[in-house]
N, C-alpha and C positions, 0 to 999 in steps of 0.2 A: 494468464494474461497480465500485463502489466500497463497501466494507461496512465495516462498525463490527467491530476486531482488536483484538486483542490482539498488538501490533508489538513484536516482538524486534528490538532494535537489534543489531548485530554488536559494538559495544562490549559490550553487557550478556551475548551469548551467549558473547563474547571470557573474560568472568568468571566462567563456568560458570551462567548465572541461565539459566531454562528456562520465563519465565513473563514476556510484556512486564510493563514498570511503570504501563503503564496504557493503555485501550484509546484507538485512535488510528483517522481514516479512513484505509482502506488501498484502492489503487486495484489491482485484477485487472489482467495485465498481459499472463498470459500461461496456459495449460491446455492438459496434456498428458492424454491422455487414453488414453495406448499404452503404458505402464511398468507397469501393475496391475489389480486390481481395481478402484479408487474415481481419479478425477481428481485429481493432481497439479497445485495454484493454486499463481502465482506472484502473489505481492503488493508494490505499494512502498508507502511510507507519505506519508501529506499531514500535514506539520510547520506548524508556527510558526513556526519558526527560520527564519530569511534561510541566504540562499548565505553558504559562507565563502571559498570557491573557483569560478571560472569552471566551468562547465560541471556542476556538482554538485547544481543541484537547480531546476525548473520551476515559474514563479510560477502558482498557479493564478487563470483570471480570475473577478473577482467575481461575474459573472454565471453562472459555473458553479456555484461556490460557494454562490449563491441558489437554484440550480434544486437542488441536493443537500440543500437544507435544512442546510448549515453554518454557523456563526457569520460575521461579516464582517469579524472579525482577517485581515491577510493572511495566505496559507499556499502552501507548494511541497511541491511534489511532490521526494520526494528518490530521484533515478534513481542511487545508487550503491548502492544495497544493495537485496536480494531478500529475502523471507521465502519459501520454499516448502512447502504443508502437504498435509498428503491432505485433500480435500473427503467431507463436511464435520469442518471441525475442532471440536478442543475450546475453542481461541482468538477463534472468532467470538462477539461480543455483538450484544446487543439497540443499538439506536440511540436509545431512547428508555427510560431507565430507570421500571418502572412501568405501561408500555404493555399493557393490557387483548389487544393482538394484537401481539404483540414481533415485529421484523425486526431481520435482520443488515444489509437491502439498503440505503443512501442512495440509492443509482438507479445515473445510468449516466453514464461520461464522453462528448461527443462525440467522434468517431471522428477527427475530425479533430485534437484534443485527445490524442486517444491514441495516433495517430500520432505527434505528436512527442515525447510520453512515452516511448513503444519505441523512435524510432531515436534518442533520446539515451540513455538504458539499452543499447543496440546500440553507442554508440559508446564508451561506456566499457570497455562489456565487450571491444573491440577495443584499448583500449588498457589491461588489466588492471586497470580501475579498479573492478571492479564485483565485491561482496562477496555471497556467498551465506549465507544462515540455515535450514539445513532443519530444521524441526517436525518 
């Protein structure tokens, strides 16, 4: 799943801010569903921004991007950092500001697609590169 957030960067929650600066697609990554009452989502976010480091973040292809209904700037997926929120949050938006029937949803990554999204987030996470944000 991919839904229109409000992405807390680990820098900005590093600063005590508790509210992203602005909402961003953020790709579902991962749901626990055994810690509480309501699901426990994990999210990474799809940037702008290019890699600045090897291994640090997944270009998405434009044909994904089109079926999402995204703009066609390039954009990665950034597998170092996690947001994790209880569903549903406060942080989810509309995708379409205005929209007579508002969603949070963009759709959905291919699986195959999100396979390599998890085991590069897996592989960080094995070599302590990978930052957690809990909402």
């Amino acid at each position: 799943m991919v839904l229109s957030y409000s992405y807390l960067w680990f820098d900005e929650h590093q600063k005590g801010l508790k509210e992203g600066r602005k909402d961003t697609p953020a790709a579902v990554i991962a749901i626990n569903s055994q810690i509480g009452p309501t699901d426990l989502v994990y999210v990474v976010p799809i940037t702008h921004s290019p890699p600045q480091r090897e291994g640090e973040k997944l270009k998405v292809p434009q044909e994904i991007k089109r079926r999402l209904g995204l703009d066609d700037d390039a954009s990665w997926i950034d597998v170092t950092e996690i947001n994790a929120f209880a569903w549903a949050g406060f942080d989810l938006r509309p995708t379409r500001r205005g929209d007579p029937d508002p969603t949070c949803l963009y759709g959905y990554l291919p699986s195959r697609f999100l396979a390599k999204v998890q085991n590069a987030i897996q592989q960080n996470r094995a070599e302590h590169k990978l930052k957690l944000v809990p909402r």
